[in-house]
C-alpha positions as CSV (number, residue, x, y, z in Angstrom):
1,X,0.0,6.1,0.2
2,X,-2.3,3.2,1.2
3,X,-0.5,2.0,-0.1
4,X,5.3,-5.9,-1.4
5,X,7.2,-5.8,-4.8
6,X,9.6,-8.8,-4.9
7,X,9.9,-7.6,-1.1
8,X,13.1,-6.5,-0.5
9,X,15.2,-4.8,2.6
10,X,14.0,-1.6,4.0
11,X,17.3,0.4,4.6
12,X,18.4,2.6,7.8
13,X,19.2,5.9,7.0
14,X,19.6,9.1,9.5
15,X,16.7,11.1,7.3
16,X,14.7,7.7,8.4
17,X,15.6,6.2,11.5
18,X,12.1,3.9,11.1
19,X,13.7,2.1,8.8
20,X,15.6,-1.0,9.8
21,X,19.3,-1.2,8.6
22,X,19.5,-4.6,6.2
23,X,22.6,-6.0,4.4
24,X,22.1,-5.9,0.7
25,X,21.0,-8.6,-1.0
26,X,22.0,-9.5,-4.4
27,X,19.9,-9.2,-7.5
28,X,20.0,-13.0,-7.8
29,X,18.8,-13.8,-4.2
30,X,15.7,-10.7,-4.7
31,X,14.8,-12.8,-7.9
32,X,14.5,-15.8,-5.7
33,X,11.9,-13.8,-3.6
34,X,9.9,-12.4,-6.5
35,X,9.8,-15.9,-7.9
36,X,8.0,-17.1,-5.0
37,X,5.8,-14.3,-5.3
38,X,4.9,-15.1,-8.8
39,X,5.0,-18.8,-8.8
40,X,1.0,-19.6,-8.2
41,X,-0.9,-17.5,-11.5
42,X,-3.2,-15.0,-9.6
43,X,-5.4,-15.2,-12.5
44,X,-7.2,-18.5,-11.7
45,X,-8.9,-17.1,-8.5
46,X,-12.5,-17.4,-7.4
47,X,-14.4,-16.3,-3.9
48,X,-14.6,-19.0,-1.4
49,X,-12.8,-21.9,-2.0
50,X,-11.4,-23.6,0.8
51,X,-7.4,-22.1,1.9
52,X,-5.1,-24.2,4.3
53,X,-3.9,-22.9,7.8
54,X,-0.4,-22.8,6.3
55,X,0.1,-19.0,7.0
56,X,2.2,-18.3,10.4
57,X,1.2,-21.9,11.8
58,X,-0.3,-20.3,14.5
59,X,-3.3,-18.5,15.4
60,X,-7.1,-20.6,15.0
61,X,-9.6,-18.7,12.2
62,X,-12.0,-18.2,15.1
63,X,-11.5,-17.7,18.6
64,X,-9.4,-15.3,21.5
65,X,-5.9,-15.6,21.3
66,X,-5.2,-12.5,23.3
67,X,-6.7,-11.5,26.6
68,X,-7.7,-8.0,26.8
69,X,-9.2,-6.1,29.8
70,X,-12.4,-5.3,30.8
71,X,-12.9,-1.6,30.1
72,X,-16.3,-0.7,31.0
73,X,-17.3,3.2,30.7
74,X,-14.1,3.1,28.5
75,X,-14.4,5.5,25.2
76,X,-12.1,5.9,22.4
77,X,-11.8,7.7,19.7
78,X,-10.0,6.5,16.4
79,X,-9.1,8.2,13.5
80,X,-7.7,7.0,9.8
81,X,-8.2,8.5,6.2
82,X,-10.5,5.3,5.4
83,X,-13.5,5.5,3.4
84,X,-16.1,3.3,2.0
85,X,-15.6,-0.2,2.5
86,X,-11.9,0.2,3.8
87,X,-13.5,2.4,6.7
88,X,-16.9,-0.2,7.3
89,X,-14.6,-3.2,7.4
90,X,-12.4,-2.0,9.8
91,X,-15.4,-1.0,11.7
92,X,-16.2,-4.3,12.0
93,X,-12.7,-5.2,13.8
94,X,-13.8,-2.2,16.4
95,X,-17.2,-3.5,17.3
96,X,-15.4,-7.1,18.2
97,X,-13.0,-4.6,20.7
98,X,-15.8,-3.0,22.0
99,X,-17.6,-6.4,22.4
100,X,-14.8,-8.1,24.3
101,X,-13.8,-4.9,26.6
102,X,-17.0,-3.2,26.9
103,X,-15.0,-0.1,25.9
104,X,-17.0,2.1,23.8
105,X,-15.1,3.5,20.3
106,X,-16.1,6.0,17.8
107,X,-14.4,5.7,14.3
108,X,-13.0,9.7,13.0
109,X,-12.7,9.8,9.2
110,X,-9.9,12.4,9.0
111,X,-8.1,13.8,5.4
112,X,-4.9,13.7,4.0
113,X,-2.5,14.5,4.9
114,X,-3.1,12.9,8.3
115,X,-0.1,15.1,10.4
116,X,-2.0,18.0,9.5
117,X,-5.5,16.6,10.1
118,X,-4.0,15.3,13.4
119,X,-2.1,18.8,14.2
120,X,-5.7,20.2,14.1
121,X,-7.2,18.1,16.4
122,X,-3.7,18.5,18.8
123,X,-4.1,22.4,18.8
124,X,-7.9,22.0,19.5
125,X,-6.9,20.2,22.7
126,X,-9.1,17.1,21.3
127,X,-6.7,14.7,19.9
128,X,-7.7,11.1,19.1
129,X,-6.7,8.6,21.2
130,X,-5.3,6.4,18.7
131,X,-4.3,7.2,14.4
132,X,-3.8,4.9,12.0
133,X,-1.0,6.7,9.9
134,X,0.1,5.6,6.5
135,X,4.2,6.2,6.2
136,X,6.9,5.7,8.3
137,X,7.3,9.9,7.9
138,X,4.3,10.3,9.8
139,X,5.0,7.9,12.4
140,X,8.7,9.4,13.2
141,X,6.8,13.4,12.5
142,X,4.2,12.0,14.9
143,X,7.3,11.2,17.7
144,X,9.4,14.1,16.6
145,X,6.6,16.5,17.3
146,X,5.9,14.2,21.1
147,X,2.1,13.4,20.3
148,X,2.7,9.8,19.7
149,X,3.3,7.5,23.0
150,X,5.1,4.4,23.0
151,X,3.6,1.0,23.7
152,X,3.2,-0.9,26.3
153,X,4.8,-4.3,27.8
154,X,1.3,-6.1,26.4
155,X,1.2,-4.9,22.9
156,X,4.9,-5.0,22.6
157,X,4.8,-8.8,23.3
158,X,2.1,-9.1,21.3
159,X,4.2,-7.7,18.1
160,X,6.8,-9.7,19.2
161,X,4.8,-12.9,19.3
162,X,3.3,-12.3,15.6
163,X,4.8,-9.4,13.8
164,X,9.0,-10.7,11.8
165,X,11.8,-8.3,13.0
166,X,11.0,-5.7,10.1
167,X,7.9,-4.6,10.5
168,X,8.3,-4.2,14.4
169,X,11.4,-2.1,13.4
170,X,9.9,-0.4,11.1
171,X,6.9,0.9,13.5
172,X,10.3,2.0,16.2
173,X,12.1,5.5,16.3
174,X,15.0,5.7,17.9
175,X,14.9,2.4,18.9
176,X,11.4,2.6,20.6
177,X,8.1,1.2,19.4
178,X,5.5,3.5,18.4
179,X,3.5,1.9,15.7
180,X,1.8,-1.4,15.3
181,X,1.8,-2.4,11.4
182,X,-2.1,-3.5,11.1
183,X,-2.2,-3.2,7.8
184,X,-0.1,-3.8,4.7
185,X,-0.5,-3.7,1.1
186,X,1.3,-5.3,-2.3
187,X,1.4,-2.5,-4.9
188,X,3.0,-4.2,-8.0
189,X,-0.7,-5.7,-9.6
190,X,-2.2,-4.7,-12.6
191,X,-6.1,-5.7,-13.1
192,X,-7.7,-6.2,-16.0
193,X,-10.8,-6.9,-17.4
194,X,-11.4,-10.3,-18.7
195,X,-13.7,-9.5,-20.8
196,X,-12.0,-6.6,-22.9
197,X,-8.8,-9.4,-22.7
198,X,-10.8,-11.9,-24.1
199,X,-12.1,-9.9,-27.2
200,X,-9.0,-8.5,-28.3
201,X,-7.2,-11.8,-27.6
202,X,-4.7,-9.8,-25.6
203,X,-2.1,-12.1,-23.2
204,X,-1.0,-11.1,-19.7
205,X,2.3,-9.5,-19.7
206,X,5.6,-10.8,-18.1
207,X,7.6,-7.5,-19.2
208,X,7.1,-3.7,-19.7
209,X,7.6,-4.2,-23.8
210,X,4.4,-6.9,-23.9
211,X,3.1,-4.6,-21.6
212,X,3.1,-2.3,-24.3
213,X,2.0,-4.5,-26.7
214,X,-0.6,-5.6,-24.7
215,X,-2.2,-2.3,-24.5
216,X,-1.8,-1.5,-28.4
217,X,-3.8,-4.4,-28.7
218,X,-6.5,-3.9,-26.3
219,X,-6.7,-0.3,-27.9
220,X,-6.9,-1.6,-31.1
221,X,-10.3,-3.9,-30.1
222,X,-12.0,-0.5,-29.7
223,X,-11.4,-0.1,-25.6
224,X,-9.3,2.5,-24.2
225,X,-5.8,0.6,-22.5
226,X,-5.7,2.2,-19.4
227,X,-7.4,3.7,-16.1
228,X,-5.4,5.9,-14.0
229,X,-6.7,7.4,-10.7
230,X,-4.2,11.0,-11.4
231,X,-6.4,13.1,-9.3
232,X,-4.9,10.8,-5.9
233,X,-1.4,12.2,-6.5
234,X,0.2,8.9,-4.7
235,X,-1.5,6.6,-7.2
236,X,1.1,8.3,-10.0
237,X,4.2,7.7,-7.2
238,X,3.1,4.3,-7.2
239,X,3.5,3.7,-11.4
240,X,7.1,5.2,-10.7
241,X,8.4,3.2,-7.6
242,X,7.2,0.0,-9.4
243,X,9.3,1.4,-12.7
244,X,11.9,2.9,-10.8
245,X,12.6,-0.5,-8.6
246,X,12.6,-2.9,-11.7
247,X,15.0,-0.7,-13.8
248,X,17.1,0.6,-11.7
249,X,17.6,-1.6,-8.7
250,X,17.1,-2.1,-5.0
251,X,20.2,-0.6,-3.8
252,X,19.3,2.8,-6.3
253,X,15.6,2.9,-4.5
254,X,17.2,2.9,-1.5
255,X,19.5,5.8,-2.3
256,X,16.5,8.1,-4.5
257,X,14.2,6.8,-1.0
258,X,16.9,8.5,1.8
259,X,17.6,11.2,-0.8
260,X,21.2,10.0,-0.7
261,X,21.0,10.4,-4.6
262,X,19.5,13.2,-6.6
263,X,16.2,13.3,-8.1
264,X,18.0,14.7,-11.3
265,X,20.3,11.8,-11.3
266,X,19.8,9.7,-14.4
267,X,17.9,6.7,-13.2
268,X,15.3,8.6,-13.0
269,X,15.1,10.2,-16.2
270,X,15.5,6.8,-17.3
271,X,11.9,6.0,-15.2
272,X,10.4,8.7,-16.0
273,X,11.2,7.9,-19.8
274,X,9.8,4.5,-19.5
275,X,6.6,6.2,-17.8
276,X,6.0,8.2,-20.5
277,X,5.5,5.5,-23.2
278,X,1.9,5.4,-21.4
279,X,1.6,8.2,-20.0
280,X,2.4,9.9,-23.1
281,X,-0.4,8.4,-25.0
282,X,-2.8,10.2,-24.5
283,X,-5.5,7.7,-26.4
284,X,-3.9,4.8,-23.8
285,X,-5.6,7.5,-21.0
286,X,-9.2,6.8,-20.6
287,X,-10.0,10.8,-20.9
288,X,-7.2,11.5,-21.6
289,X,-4.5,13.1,-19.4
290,X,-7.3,15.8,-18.6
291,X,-9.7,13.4,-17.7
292,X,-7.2,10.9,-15.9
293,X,-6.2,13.9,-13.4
294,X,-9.6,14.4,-12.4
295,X,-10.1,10.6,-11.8
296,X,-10.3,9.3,-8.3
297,X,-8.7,6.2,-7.0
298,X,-12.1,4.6,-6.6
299,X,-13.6,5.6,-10.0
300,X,-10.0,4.2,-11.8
301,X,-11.4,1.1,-10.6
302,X,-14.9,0.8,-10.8
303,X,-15.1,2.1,-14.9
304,X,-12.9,-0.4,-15.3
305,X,-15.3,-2.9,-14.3
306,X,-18.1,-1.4,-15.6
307,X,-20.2,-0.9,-18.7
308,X,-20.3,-4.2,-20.2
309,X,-17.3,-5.0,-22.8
310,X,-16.9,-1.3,-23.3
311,X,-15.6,-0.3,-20.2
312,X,-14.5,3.0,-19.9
313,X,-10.8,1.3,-19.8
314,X,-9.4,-2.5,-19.8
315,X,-6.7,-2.2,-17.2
316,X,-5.8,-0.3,-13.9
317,X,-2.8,-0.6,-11.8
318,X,-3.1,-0.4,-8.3
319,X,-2.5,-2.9,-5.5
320,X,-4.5,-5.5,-3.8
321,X,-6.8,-3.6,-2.2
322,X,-8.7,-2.8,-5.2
323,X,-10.6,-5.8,-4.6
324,X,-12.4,-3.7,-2.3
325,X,-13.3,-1.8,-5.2
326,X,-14.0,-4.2,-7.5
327,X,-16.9,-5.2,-4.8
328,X,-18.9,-2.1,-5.8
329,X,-19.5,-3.3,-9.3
330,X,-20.8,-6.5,-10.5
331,X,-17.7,-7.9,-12.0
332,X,-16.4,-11.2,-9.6
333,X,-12.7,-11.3,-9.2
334,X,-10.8,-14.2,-10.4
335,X,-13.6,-14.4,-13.2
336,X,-14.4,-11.3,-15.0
337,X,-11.6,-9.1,-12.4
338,X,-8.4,-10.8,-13.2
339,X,-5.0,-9.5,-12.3
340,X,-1.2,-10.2,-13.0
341,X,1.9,-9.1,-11.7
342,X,3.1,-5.6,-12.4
343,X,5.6,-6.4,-15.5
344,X,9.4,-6.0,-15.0
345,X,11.3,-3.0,-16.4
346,X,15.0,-4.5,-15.7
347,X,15.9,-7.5,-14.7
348,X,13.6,-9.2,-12.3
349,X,9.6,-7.5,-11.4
350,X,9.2,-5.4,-9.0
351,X,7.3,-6.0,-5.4
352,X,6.8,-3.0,-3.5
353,X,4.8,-2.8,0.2
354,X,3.2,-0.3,2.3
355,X,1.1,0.1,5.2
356,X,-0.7,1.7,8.0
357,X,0.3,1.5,11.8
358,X,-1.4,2.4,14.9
359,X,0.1,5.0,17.0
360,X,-1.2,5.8,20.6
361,X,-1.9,9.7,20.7
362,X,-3.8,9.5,24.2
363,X,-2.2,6.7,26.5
364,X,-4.4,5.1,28.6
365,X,-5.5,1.5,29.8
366,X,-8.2,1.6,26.9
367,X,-5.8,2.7,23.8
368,X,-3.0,0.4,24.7
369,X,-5.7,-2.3,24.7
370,X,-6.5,-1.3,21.5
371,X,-3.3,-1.5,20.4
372,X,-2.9,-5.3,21.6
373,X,-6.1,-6.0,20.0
374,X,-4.7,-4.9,16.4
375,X,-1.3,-6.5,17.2
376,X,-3.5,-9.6,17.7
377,X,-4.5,-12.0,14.7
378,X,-7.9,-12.3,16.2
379,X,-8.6,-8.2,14.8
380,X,-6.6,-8.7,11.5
381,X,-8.7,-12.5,10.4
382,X,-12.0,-10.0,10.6
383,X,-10.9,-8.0,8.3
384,X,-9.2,-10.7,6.6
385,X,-12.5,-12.2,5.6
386,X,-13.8,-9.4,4.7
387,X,-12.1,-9.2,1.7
388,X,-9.6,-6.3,0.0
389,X,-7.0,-6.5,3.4
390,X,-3.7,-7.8,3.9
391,X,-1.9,-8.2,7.2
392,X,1.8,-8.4,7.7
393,X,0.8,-10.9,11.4
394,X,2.7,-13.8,10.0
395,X,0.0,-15.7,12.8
396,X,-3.4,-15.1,10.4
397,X,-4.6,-18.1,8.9
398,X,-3.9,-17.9,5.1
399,X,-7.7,-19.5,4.9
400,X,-9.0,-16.1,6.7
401,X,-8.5,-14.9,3.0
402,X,-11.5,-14.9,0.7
403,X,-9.9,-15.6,-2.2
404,X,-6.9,-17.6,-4.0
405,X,-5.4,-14.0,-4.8
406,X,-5.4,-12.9,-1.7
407,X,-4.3,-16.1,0.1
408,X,-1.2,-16.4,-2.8
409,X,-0.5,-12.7,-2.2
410,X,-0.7,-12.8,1.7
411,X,1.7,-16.2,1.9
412,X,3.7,-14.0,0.1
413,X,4.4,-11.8,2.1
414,X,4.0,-13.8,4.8
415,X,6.7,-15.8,3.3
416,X,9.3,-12.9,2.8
417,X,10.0,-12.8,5.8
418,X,12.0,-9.2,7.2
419,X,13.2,-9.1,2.8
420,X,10.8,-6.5,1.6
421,X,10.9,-2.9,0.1
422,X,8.6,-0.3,1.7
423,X,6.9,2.4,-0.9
424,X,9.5,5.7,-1.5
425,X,7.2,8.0,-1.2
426,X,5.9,6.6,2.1
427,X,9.6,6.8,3.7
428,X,9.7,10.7,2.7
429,X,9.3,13.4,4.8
430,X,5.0,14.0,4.5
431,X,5.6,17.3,2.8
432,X,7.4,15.2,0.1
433,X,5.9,11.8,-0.2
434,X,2.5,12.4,1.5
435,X,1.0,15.6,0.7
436,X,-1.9,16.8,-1.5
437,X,-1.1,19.4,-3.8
438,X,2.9,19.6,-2.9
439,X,6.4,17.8,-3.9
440,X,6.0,14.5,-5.7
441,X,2.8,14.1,-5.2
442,X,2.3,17.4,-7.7
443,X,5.1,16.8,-9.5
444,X,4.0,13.5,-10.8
445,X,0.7,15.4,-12.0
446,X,2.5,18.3,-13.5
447,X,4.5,15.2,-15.0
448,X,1.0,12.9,-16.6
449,X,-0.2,16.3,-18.0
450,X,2.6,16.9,-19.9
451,X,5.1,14.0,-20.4
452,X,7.6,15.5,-22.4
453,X,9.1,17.9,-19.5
454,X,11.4,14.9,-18.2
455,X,14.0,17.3,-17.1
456,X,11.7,19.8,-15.8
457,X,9.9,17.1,-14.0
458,X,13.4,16.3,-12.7
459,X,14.2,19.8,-11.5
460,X,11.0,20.3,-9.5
461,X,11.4,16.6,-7.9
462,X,14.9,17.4,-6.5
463,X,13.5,21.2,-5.3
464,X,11.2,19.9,-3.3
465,X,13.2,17.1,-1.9
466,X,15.4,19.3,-0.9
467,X,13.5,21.2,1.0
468,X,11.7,18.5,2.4
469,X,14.9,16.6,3.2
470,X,16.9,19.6,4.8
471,X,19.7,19.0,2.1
């Protein structure tokens, strides 16, 4: 759920009326896309080498580009499931509002899921003024349930000026815009670490079967293959939308993503099978699938970069924000943090995005200010520099970017233009997608503890979408 895999069309359905209605592409165009995405290596990568201006053309690295008002007296509350150095970063983009406005803002740590966190708050009668929410679910539950407000003329023309056609629509309901896309992620990366490579004279892979073989050989070196963060249920969604994307196609995700197609249909048995030739190796599991579901996100990455050249595992999937992460330990990306491209199942790799949006809760002067601020590529370059952040403001300098992976994955994007996928579970109703505990989220679990029940898997999958779904 924090969560661009060759980026491909987001599509419109009447389960998701975020979602902007695309013409297909072909399989041969989407290739074209992931090509560009892949064609600088992501392995030869190092902190602070000089970046061009190439990215959006546009905004300076320093310096105002949007005006904001004085709000003195001001005070604002802000809320988002951020921790760590995701929530201290951002932060940092705050105290640069409150500098310029005078406004005064207070940063709310809240839990997942967010509508519920936020549904507390509402009933209370002490709402937020402004949520960062993760899915496009929560942004249309958040209008559906009238607690989000929409924006105003100045942050409006401010997504306008900086934002491509997709990723305003996909912050609109009904036509209306609600959310401002700050954030965005690329989920199809695999880390490793160089070290455990570099003894067992393992290669990046371009495909799932060296994929494969690349962890049989990393496991045969003595180090276990794989880190996976099971205990965050939307870290296991992620391994399947990369899977299910790559083998069975973009105009497939689309259908499993609106629920147009069953979750017993055979594509994903066919996933779920591929899944399981890791999954279902228990030795590939560093603890095992026991000790993978009580794994953390943030732990999947840091034993992985940790202990020497016995690391607890040589590889962990997850998207670019691990760099964030990876800071915590004392491993330097691009040197002993490498990563490559999450290895194709089918016919071309997969890209998949997400991201969080800001949505006004409390309209006033001071929140729709805040709103133009993080429309604004003067708020995302701050967070830019700071290192494990992506921005889909096509007017960010790519040289705000720390590093050559970040700058190569944010051109990317960048690049793509309104031709990306958003993550599945993301467009799902919350009690589906986005929930702790519940629907795929637990099913995926159920699924890494025992990855032999494919058609049991399959069964509880399409129960709960049902439900969720209201068909």
């Amino acid at each position: 759920m924090r969560r661009t895999s060759r980026i491909i069309r987001i599509r419109k359905s009447p389960e998701h009326p975020t979602t902007p209605s695309r013409t297909r592409r072909s399989t041969r165009a989407a290739a074209a896309v992931a090509a560009g995405v892949l064609a600088v290596s992501l392995t030869a990568c190092g902190g602070g080498d000089d970046g061009d201006d190439e990215q959006g053309g546009g905004a300076e690295e320093t310096g105002t580009t949007v005006t904001l008002p004085q709000l003195d007296g001001a005070s604002l509350e802000v809320a988002a499931v951020w921790t760590g150095a995701e929530q201290a970063n951002f932060k940092k983009v705050l105290a640069e509002f409150e500098k310029r406005t005078g406004a005064e803002v207070t940063f709310v740590p809240a839990q997942d899921p967010i509508i519920n966190f936020l549904g507390s708050k509402i009933a209370g009668g002490a709402p937020p003024d402004v949520a960062m929410l993760p899915q496009p679910g929560a942004v249309k539950q958040a209008v559906e349930k009238k607690w989000a407000k929409p924006l105003g003329a100045e942050a409006k023309a401010e997504l306008a000026k900086n934002y491509s056609q997709g990723w305003q629509d996909i912050g609109a309901v009904d036509g209306e815009q609600y959310g401002v896309y700050y954030k965005a992620a690329n989920k199809s990366l695999i880390w490793y670490n160089a070290q455990v490579f570099e003894n067992a004279g393992a290669d990046e892979p371009k495909t799932w079967d060296e994929l494969l073989t690349t962890a049989q050989t990393v496991y045969d070196s003595g180090v276990t293959p794989f880190s996976v963060g099971g205990a965050d249920g939307w870290t296991l969604t992620d391994w399947f939308e990369n899977v299910y994307l790559s083998q069975a196609g973009p105009e497939k995700y689309d259908q499993l993503a609106a629920h147009e197609i069953k979750w017993t249909d055979p594509s994903v048995k066919d996933a779920l099978t591929t899944l399981a030739e890791i999954w279902g190796k228990k030795d590939y599991l560093a603890g095992g699938p026991s000790g993978a579901l009580q794994t953390e996100f943030p732990a999947s990455v840091t034993q992985t970069f940790t202990g020497g050249d016995q690391p607890k595992a040589g590889m962990v999937y997850e998207g670019d924000f691990v760099q964030v992460n990876i800071a915590e330990t004392d491993a330097e990306i691009g040197t002993d943090a490498k990563v490559f491209p999450f290895p194709s199942v089918g016919d071309t790799p997969p890209v998949v995005s997400g991201g969080d949006a800001a949505v006004i809760l409390k309209d006033s002067e001071a929140a729709q200010a805040l709103a133009t601020f993080l429309a604004s590529p003067d708020a995302a370059s701050i967070q830019a520099k700071l290192g494990g952040y992506l921005s889909p403001n096509k007017n960010v300098p790519n040289s705000a970017y720390p590093n050559e992976v970040q700058r190569t994955t944010a051109k990317a994007l960048i690049d793509a233009g309104d031709d990306f996928r958003f993550d599945m579970s993301d467009q799902a109703p919350q009690a589906f997608g986005g929930t702790p505990g519940k629907g795929e989220w637990k099913a995926l679990q159920d699924f890494l503890k025992d990855p032999s029940d494919i058609a049991g898997t399959q069964r509880q999958l399409e129960a709960d979408a049902a439900a969720a779904y209201g068909n």
